[in-house]
C-alpha positions as CSV (number, residue, x, y, z in Angstrom):
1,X,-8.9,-2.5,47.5
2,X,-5.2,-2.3,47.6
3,X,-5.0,-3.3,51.2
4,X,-7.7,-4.0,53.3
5,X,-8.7,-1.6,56.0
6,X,-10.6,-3.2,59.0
7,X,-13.7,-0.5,60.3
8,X,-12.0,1.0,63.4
9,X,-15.4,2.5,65.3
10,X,-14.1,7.0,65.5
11,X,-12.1,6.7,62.3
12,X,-12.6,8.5,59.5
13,X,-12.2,7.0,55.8
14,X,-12.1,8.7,52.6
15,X,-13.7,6.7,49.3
16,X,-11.1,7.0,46.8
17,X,-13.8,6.4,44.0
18,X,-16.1,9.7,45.0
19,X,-14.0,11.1,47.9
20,X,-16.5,11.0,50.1
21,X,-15.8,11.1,53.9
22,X,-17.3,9.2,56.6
23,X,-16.6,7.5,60.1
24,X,-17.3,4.2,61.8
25,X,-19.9,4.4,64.5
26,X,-20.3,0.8,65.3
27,X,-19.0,-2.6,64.1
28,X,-21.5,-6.0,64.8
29,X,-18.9,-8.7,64.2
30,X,-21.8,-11.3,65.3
31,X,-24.1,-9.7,62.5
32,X,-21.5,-8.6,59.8
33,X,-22.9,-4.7,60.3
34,X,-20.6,-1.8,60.1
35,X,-22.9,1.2,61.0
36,X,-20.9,4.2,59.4
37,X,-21.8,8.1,59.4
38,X,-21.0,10.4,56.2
39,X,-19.9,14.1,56.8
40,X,-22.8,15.9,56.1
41,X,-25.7,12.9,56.5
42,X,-27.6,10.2,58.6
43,X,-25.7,6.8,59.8
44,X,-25.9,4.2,57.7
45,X,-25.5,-0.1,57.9
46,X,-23.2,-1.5,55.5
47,X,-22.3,-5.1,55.5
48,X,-18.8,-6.6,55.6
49,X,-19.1,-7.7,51.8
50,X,-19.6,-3.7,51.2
51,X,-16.7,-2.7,52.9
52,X,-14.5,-5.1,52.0
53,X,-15.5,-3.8,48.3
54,X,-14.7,-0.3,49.3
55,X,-11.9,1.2,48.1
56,X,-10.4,3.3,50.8
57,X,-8.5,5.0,53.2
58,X,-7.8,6.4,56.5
59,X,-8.0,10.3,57.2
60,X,-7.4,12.6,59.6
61,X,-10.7,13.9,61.4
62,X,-12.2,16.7,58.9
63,X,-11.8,20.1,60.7
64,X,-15.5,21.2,60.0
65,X,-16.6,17.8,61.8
66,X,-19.3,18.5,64.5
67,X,-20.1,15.1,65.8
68,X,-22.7,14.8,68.4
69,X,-21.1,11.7,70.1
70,X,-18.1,14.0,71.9
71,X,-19.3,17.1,73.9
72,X,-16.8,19.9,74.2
73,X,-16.2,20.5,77.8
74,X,-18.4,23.9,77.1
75,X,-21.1,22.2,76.2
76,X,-21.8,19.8,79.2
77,X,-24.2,21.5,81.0
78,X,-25.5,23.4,77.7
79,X,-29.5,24.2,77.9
80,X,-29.4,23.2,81.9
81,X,-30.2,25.4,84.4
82,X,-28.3,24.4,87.3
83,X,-28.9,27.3,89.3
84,X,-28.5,27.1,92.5
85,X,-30.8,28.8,95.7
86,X,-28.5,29.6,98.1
87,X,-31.5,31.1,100.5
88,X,-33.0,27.8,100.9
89,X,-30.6,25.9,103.3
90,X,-33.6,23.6,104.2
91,X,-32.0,20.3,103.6
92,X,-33.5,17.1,104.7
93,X,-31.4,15.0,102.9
94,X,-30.8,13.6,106.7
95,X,-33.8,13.9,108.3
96,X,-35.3,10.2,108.9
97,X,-39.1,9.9,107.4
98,X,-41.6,8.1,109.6
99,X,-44.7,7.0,107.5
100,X,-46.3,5.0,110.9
101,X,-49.2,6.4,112.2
């Protein structure tokens, strides 16, 4: 590797050898593991030896990316039903409970 890239956890790094694109999800300094995520696959652990071997470099997020760790502010409350009764005013959010008999 010309220069040596540290793993930045939400950056996305091309493999100059098969051009393959991928993004750090989480770096374990204590252990040495760099979990990354490919494009279109499942996250995987490489250790420091393995990235350090890596040729690379840093890329601009690929436009087709859907990550599932960032929600778009559209899909907050997506499959929720947050539906409010506005009939039922019966609130006893305030009301003291006495369990003595």
């Amino acid at each position: 590797m010309d220069e040596e890239l540290q793993p930045i956890v939400g950056k996305w790094y091309r493999r100059e050898d098969d051009g393959e694109l991928f993004t750090v999800v989480s770096v374990d300094e204590d252990e040495g593991i760099i979990e990354i995520r490919p494009l279109d696959g499942e996250i995987e652990e490489i250790d420091e030896a393995a990235w350090e071997d890596m040729d690379l470099e840093i890329v601009e997020d690929p436009e087709e990316w859907e990550g599932t760790v960032e929600l778009d502010d559209d899909d907050d409350d997506e499959g929720l039903d947050y539906e409010e009764d506005e009939e039922d005013d019966d609130d006893d959010w305030g009301t003291e409970y006495d369990d003595r008999e």
